[in-house]
C-alpha positions in Angstrom: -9.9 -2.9 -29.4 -13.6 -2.4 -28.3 -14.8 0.3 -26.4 -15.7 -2.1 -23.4 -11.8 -3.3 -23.3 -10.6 -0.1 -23.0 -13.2 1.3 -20.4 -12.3 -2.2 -18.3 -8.5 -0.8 -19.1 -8.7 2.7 -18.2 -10.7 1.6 -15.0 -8.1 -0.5 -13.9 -5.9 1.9 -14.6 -6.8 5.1 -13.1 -6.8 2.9 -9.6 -3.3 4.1 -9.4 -3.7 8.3 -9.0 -1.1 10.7 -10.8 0.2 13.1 -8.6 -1.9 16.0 -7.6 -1.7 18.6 -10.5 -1.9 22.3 -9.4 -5.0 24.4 -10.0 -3.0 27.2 -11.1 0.4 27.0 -13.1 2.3 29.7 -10.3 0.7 27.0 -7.4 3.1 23.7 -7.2 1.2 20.4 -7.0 0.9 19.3 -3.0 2.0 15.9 -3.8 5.2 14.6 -4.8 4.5 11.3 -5.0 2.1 8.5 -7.2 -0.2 6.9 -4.8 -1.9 3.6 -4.6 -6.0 4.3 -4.5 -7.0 0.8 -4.0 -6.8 -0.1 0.2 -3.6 -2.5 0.1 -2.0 -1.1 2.9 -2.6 -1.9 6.6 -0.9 0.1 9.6 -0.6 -0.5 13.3 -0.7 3.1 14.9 -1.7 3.5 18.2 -2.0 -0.2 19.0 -5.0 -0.5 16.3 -5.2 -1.7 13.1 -6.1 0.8 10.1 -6.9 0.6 6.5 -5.1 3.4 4.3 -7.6 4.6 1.9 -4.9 5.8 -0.3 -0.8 5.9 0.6 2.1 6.2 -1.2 5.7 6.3 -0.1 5.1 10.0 0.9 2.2 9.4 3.6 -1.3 8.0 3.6 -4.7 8.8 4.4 -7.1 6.8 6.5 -10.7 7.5 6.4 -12.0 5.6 9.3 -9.6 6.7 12.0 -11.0 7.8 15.9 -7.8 7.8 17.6 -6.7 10.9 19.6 -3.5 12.3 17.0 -4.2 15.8 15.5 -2.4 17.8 13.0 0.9 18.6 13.6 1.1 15.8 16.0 4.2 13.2 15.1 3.9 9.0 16.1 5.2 6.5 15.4 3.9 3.4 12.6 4.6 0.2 14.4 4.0 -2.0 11.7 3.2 -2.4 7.6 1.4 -5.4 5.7 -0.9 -5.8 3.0 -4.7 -6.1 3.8 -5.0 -9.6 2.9 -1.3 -10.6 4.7 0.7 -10.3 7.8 2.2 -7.3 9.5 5.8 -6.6 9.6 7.6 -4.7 12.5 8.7 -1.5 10.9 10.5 2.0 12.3 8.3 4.6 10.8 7.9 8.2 12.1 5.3 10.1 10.6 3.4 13.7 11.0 -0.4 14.0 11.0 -1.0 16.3 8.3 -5.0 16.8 8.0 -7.6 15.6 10.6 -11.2 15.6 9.8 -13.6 13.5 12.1 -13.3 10.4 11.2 -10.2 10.2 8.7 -6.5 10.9 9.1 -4.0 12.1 6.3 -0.5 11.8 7.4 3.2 12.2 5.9 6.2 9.9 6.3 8.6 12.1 7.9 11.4 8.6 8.0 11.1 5.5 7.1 14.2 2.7 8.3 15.2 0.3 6.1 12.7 -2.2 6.5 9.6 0.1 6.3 10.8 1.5 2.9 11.6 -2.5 1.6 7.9 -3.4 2.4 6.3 -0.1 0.9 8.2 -0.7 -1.8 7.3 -4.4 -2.2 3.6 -3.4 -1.8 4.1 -0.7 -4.5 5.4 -3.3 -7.2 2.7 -6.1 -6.2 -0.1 -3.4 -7.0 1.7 -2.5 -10.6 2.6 -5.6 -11.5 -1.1 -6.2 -11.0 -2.5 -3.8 -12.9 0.1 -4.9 -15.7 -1.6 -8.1 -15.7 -4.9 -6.4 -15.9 -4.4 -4.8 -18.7 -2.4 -7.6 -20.4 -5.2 -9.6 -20.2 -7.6 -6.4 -21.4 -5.3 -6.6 -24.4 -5.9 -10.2 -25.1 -9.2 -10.4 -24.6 -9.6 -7.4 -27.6 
């Protein structure tokens, strides 16, 4: 395998982020769950449409939100789709975590059945595309 194969492989592959590791073996890691780096998710909050910078079935983060929701705050997510598709009515109720000035990071708090199907869904398009990445990374070798 050349060296550019496996940089084009690692690339593609570090898209998806580990969870967070600690700083200090006594501190826990803040997150629980893998996210998705690459902006696949779109959310209808507050009657607007937003662009997750990163999400996973644990919360997301938005990065170019000016809405009115502060930390603490609880709302409701209307709606779930991929970037590139339609949005699908869901029942989400999530907590605003951290608020900077102009992103959002915010944590499911429940998710009905419906939201957690189309996460879910989202989650296995986005592997099974970096699968076929790095199948064809392998092939190309």
């Amino acid at each position: 395998m050349t060296s550019e194969t496996t940089n084009r492989e690692s690339t593609a592959l570090e898209r998806i982020a580990a969870p967070a590791q600690a700083s200090h073996p006594s501190t826990p890691a803040r997150r629980r769950t893998q996210r998705l780096l690459m902006p696949e998710l779109r959310l209808l909050i507050e009657g607007r449409e937003h662009v997750a910078a990163d999400w996973s079935l644990g919360g997301f983060q938005i990065e170019t939100y000016a809405g009115a929701l502060r930390a603490g705050d609880d709302f409701p997510v209307a709606a779930v789709g991929p970037v590139d598709g339609t949005l699908m009515p869901v029942g989400i109720h999530a907590r605003a975590l951290r608020r900077g000035e102009d992103a959002l990071a915010a944590q499911f708090i429940e998710l009905d059945d419906r939201a957690f199907d189309a996460l879910d869904a989202l989650m296995r398009r986005r592997q099974r595309y970096l699968a076929s990445l790095a199948a064809t990374a392998r092939a190309v070798a």
